[in-house]
N, CA, C and O of each residue as an XYZ file, in Angstrom:
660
protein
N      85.405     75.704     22.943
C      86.655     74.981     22.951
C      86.994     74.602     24.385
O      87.101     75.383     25.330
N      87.166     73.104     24.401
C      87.592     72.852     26.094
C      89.466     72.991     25.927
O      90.234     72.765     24.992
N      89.601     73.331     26.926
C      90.955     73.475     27.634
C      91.343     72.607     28.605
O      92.380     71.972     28.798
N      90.077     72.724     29.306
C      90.780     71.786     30.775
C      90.296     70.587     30.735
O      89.115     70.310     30.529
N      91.340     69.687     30.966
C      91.032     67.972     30.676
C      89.587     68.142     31.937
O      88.552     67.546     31.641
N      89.609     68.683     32.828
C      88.580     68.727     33.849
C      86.814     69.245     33.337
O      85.651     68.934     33.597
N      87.636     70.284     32.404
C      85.885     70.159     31.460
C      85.651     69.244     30.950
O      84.736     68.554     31.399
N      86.454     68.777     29.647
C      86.096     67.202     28.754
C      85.089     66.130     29.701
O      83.991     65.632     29.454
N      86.090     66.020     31.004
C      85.361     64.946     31.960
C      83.959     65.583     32.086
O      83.004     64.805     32.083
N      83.755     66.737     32.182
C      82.356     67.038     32.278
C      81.549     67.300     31.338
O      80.352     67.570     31.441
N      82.284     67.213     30.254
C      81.567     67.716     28.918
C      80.610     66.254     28.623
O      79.471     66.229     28.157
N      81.663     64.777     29.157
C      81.185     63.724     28.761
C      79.268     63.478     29.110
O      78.609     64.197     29.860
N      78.781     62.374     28.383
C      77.631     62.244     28.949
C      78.052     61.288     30.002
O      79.203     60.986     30.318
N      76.524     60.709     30.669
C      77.213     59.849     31.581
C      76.833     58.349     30.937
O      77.054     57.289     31.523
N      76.265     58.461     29.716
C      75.967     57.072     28.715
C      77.316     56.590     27.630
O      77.538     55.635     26.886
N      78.046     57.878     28.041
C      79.021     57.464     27.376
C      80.060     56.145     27.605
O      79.991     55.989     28.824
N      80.876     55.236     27.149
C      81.386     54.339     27.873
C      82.679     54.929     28.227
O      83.312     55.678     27.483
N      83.162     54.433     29.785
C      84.117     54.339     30.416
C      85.389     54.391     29.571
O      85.281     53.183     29.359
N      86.176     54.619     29.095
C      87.429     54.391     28.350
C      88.361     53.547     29.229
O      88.701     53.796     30.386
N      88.728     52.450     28.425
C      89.454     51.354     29.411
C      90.512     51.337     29.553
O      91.064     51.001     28.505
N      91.655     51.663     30.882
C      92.909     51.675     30.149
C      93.921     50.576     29.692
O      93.695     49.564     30.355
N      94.888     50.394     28.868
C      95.819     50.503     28.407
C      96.096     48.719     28.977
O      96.006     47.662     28.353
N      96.471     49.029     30.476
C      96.776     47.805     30.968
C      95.744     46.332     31.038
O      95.948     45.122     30.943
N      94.532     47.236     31.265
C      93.298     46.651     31.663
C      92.899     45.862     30.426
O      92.618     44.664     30.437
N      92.903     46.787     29.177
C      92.451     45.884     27.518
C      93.348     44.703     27.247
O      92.871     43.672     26.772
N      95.157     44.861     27.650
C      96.005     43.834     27.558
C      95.816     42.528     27.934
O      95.917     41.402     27.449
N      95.264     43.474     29.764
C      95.674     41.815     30.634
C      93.940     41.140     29.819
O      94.081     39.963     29.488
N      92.641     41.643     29.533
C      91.717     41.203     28.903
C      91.724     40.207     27.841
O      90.947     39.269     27.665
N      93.169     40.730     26.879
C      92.996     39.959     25.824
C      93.936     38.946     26.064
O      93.752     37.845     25.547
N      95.001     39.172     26.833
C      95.801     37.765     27.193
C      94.574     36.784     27.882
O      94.906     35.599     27.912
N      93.410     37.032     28.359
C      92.745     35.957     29.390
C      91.631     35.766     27.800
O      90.795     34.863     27.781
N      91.742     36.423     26.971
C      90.708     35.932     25.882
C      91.874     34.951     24.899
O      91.200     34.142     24.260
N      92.744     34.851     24.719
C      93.793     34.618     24.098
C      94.195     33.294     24.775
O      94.944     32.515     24.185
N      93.818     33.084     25.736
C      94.424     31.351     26.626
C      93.329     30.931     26.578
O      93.214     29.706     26.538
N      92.018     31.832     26.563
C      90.507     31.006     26.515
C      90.477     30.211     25.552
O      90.025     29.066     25.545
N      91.010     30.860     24.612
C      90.727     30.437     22.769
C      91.854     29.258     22.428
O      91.659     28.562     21.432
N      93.012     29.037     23.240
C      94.154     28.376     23.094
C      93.582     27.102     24.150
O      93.817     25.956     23.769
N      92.879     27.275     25.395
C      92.588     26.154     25.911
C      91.242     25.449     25.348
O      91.005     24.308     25.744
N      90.226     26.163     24.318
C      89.174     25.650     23.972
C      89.424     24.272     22.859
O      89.085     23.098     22.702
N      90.301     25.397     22.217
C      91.264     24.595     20.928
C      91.448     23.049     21.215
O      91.108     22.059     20.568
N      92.234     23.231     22.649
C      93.316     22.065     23.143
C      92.309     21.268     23.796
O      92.905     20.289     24.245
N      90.848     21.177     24.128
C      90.304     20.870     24.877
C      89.730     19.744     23.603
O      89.802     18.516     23.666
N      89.086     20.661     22.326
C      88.932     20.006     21.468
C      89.604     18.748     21.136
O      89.176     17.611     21.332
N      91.170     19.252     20.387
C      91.953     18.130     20.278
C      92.240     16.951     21.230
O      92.836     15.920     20.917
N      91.631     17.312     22.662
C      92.229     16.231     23.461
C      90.491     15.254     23.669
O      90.339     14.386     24.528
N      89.683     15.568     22.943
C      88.549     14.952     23.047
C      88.502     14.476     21.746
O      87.475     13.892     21.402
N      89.411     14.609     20.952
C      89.347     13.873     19.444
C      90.174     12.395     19.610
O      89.846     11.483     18.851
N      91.258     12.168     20.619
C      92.088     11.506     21.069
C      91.426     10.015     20.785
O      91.789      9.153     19.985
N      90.139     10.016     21.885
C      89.937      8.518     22.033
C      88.900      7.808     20.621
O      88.313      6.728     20.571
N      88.986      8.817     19.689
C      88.332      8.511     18.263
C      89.020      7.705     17.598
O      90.189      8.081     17.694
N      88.945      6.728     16.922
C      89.836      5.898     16.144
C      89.687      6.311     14.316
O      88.814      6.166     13.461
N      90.989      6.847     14.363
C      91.251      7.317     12.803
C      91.012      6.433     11.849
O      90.927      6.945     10.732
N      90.912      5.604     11.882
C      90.895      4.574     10.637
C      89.433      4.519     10.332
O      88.633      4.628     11.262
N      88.970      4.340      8.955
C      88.037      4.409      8.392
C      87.514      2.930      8.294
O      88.217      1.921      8.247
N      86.251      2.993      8.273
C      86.020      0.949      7.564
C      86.093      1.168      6.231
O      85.732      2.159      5.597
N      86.674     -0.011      5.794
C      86.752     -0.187      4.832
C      85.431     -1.173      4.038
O      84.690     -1.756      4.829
N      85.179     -1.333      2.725
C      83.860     -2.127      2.036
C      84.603     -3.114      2.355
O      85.831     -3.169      2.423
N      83.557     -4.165      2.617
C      83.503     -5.514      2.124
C      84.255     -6.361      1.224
O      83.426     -6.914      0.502
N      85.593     -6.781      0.873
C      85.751     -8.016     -0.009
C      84.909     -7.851     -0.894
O      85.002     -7.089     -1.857
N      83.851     -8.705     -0.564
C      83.037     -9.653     -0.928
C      81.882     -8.626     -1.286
O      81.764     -7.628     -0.575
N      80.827     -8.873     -2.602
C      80.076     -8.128     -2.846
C      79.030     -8.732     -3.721
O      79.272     -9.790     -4.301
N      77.861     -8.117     -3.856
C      76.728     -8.846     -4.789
C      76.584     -7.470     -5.796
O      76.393     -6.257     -5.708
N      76.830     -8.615     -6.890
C      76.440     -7.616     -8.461
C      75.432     -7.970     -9.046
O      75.039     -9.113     -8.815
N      74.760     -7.223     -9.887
C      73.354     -7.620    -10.772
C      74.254     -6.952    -12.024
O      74.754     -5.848    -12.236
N      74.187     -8.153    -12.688
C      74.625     -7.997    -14.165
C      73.421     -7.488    -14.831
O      72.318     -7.649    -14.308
N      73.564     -6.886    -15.947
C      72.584     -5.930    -16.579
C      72.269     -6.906    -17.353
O      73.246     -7.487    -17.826
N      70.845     -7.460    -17.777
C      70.370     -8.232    -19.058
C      71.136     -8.249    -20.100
O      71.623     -9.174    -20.750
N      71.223     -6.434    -20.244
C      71.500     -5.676    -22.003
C      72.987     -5.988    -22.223
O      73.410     -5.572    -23.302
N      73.996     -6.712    -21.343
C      75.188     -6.456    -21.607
C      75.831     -6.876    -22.216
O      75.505     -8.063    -22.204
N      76.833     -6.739    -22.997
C      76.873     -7.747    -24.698
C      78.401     -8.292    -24.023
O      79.352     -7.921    -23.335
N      77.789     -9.580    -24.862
C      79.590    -10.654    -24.765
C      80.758     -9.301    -25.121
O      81.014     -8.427    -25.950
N      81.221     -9.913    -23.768
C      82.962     -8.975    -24.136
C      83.215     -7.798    -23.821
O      84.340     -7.327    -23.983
N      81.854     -6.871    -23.135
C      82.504     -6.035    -22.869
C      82.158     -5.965    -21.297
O      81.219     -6.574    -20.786
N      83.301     -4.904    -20.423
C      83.024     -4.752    -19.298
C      82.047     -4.140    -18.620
O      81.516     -3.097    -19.000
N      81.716     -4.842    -17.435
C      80.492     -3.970    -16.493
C      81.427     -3.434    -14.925
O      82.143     -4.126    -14.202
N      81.207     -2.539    -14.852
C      82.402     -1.982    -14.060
C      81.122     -1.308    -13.083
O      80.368     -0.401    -13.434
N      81.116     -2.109    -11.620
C      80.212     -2.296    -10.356
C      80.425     -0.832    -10.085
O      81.530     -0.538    -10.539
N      79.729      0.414     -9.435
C      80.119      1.607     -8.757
C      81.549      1.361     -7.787
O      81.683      0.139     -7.732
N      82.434      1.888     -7.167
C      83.153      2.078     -6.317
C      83.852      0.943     -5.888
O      84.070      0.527     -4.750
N      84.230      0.425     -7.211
C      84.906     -1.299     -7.115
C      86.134     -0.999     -7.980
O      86.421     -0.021     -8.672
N      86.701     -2.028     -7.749
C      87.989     -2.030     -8.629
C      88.176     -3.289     -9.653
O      89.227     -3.808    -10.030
N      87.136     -3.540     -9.909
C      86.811     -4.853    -10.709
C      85.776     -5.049    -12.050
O      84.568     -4.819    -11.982
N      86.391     -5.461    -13.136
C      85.426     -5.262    -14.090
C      84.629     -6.716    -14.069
O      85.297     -7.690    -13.722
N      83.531     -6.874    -14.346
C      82.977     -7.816    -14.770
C      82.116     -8.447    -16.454
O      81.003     -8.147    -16.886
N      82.824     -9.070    -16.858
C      82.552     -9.944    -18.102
C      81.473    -11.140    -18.152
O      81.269    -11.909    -17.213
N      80.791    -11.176    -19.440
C      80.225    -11.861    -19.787
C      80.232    -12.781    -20.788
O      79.648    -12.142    -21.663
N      80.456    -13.707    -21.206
C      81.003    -14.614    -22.343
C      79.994    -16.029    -22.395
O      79.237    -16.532    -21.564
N      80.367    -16.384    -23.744
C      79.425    -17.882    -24.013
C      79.686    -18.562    -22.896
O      78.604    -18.937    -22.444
N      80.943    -19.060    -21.931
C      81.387    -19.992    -21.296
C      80.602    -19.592    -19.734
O      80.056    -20.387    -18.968
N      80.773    -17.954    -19.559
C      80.477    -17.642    -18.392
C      80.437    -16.298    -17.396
O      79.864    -15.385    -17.990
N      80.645    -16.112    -16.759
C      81.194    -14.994    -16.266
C      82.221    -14.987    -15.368
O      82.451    -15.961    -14.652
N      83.048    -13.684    -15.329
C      84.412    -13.752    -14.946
C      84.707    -12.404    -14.257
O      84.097    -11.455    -14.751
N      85.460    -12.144    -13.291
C      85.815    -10.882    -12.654
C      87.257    -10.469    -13.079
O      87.940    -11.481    -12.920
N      88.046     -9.446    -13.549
C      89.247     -8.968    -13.834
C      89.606     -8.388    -12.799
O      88.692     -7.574    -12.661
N      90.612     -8.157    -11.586
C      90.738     -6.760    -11.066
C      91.482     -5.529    -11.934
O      92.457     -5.421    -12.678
N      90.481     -4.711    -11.413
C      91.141     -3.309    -12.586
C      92.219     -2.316    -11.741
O      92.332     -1.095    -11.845
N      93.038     -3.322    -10.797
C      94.850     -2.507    -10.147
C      95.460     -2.731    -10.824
O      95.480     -3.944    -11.032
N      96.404     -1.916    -11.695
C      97.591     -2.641    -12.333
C      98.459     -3.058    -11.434
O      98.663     -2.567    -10.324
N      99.229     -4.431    -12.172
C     100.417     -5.464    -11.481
C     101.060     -4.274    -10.910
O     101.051     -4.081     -9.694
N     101.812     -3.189    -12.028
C     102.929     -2.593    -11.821
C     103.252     -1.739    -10.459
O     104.110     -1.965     -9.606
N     102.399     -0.809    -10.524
C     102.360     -0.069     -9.367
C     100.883      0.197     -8.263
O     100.822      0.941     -7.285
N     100.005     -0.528     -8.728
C      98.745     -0.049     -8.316
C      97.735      1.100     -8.391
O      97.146      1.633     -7.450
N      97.662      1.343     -9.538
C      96.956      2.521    -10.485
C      95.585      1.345    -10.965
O      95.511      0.233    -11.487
N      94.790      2.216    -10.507
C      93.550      2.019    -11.177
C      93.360      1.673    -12.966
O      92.936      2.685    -13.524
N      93.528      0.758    -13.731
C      93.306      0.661    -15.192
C      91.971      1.491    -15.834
O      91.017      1.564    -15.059
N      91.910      1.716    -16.306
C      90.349      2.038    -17.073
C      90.542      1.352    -18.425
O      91.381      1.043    -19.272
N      89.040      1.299    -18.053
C      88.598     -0.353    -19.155
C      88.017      0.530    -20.699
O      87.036      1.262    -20.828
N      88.943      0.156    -21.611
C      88.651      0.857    -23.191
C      87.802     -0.258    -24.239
O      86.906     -1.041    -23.926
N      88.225     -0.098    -25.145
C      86.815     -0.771    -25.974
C      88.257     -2.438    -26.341
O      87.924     -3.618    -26.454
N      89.153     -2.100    -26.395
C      90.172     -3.300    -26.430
C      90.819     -3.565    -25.613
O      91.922     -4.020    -25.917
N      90.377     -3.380    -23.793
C      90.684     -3.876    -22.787
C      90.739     -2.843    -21.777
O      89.793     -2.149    -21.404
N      92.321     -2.796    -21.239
C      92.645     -2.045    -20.054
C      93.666     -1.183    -20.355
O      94.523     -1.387    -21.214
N      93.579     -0.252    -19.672
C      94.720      1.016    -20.270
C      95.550      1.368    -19.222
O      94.865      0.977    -18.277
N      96.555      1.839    -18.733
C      96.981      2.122    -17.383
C      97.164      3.462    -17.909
O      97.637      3.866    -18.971
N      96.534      4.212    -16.623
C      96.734      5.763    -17.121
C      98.338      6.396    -16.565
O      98.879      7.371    -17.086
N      98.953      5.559    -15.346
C      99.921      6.232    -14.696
C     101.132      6.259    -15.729
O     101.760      7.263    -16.067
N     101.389      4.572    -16.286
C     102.337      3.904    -16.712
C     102.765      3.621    -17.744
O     103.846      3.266    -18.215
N     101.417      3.891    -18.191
C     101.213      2.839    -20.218
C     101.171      1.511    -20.190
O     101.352      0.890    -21.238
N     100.917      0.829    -18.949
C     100.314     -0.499    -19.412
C      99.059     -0.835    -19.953
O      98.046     -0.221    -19.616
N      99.036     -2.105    -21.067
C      97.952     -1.993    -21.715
C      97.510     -3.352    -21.522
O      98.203     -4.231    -22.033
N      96.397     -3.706    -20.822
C      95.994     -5.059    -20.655
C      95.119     -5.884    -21.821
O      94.453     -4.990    -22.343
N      94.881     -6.786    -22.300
C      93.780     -7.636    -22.941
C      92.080     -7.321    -22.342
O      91.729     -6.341    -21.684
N      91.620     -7.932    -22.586
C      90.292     -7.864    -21.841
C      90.218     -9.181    -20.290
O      89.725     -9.194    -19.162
N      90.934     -9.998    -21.052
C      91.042    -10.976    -20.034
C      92.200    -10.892    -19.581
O      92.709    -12.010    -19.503
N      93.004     -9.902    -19.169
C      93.740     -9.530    -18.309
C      95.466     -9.519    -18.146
O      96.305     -9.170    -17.315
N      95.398    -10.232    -19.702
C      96.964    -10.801    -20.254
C      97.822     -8.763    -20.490
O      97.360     -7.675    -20.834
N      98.919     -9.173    -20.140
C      99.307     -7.640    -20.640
C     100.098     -7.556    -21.871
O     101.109     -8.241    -22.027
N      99.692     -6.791    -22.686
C      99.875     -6.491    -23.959
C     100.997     -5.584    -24.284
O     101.667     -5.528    -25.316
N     101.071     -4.876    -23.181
C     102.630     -3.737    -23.061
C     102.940     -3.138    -21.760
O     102.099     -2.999    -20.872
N     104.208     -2.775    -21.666
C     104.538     -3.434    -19.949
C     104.128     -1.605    -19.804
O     103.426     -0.813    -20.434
N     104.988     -1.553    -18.651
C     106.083     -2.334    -17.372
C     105.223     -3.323    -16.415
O     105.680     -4.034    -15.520
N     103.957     -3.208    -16.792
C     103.446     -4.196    -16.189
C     104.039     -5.774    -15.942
O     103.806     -6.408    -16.970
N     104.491     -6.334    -15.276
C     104.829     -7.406    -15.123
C     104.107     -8.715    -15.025
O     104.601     -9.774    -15.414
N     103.128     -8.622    -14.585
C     101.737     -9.929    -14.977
C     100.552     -9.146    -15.284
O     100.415     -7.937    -15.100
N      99.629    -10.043    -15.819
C      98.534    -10.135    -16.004
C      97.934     -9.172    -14.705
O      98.633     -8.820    -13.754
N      96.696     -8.880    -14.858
C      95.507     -8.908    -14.084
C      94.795     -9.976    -13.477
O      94.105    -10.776    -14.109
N      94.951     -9.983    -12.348
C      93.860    -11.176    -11.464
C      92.812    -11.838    -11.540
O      91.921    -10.995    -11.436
N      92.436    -12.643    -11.635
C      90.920    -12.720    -12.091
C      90.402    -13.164    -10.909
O      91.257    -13.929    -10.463
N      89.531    -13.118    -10.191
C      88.840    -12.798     -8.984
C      87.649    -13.938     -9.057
O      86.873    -14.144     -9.991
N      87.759    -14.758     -7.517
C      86.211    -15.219     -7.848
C      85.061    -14.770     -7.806
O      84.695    -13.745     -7.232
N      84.359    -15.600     -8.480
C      83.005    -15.147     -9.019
C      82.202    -16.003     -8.698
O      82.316    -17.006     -9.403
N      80.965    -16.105     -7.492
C      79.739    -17.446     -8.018
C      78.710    -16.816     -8.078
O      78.469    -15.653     -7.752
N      78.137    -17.528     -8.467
C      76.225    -17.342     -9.011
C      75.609    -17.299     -8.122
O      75.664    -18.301     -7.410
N      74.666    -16.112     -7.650
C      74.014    -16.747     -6.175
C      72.527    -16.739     -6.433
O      71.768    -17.143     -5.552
N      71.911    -16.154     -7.982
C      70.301    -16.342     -8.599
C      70.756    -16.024    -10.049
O      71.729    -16.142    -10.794
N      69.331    -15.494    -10.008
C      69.120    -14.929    -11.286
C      69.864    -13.867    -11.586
O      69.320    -12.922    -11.014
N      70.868    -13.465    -12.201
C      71.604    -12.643    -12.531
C      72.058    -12.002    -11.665
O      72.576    -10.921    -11.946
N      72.012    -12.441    -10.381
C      72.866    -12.369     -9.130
C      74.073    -12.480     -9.035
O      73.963    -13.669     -8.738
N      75.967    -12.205     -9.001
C      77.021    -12.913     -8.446
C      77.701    -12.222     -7.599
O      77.820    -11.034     -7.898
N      78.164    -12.547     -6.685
C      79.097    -12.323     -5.690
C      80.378    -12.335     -5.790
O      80.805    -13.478     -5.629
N      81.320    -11.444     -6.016
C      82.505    -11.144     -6.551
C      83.323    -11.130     -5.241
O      83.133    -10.131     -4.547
N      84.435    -12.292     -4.640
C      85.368    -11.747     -3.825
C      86.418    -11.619     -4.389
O      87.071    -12.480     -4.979
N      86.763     -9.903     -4.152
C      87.839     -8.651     -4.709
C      88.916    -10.025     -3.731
O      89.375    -10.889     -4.479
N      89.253    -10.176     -2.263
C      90.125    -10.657     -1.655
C      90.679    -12.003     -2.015
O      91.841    -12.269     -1.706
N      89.826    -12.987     -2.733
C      90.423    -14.000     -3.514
C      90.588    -14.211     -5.008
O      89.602    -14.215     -5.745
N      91.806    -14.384     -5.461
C      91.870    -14.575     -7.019
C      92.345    -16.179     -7.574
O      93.043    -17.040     -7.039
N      91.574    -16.133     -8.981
C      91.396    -17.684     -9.080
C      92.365    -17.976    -10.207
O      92.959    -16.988    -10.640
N      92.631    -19.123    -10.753
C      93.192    -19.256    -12.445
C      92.895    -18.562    -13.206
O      91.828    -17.950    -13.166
N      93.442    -18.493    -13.789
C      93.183    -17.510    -15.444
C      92.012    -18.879    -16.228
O      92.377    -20.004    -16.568
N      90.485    -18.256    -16.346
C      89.965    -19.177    -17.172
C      88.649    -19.629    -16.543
O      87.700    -20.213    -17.067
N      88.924    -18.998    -14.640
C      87.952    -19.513    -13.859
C      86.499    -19.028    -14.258
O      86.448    -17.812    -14.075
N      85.341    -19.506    -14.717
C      84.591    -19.050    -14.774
C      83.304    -19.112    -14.476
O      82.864    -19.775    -15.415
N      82.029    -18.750    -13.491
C      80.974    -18.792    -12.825
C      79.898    -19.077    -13.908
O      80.089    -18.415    -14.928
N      78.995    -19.759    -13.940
C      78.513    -20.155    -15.011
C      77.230    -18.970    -15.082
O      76.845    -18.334    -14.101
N      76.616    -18.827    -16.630
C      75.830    -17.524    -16.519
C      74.559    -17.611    -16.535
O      73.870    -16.594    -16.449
């Protein structure tokens, strides 16, 4: 049994570690604690000259209509907001935003559905039950080959416009 703090010290090995005091671990972690607060800030101030805004797609886009696709119903491009139709007369682009608030429509077997609102569109874009207030857009469309067309989302044409097929 040690007694005297003067044995302990000698009892120690000398591989043992130093015991640090009190003041020494503080002022340590305040200088680890501004390290970690200026690394942070160093970060954020090198994010600065990055420009937040994302690009956005193209307008304008090239679709390949599917051979198999039957009069009347929609072909809805990946990551577009536009259905595309096929008919005796021609082909035609709908945009699929509703008028009302700008909700994405999804295209059902008797047109357009609004999931936010309950608007219910036609296929050709007439609205069938509100609050929708107009129609759907119809978007141009031209032919650029063989089952090639180029859809610009940014311009919309008459109701009726149609790209020949």
């Amino acid at each position: 049994m040690i007694t005297n703090p003067k044995d302990s010290a000698a009892a120690r090995s000398r591989l043992d570690p130093e015991p640090i005091p009190r003041r020494d671990f503080l002022g340590l972690a305040a200088v680890w604690a501004a390290a970690t607060a200026a690394l942070f800030a160093l970060g954020g101030i090198l994010r600065l000259p990055k420009a937040a805004v994302l690009p956005s797609p193209s307008k304008k886009f090239r679709v390949v209509l599917p051979e198999t696709l039957p009069e009347g119903e929609a072909f809805l491009p990946p990551r577009r907001s536009v259905a595309l139709f096929r008919d005796a007369e021609g082909v035609f682009a709908v945009s699929t935003i509703c008028t009302h608030l700008g909700c994405i429509v999804k295209a059902e077997a008797d047109g357009f559905h609004c999931p936010c609102h309950g608007s219910a569109f036609a296929k050709d874009g007439a609205v069938l039950r509100g609050p929708a207030p107009k129609a759907l857009p119809w978007l141009a469309v031209t032919r650029e080959g063989s089952g090639i067309y180029v859809v610009d989302e940014g311009k919309t044409v008459p109701l009726g416009t149609r790209a020949e097929a």
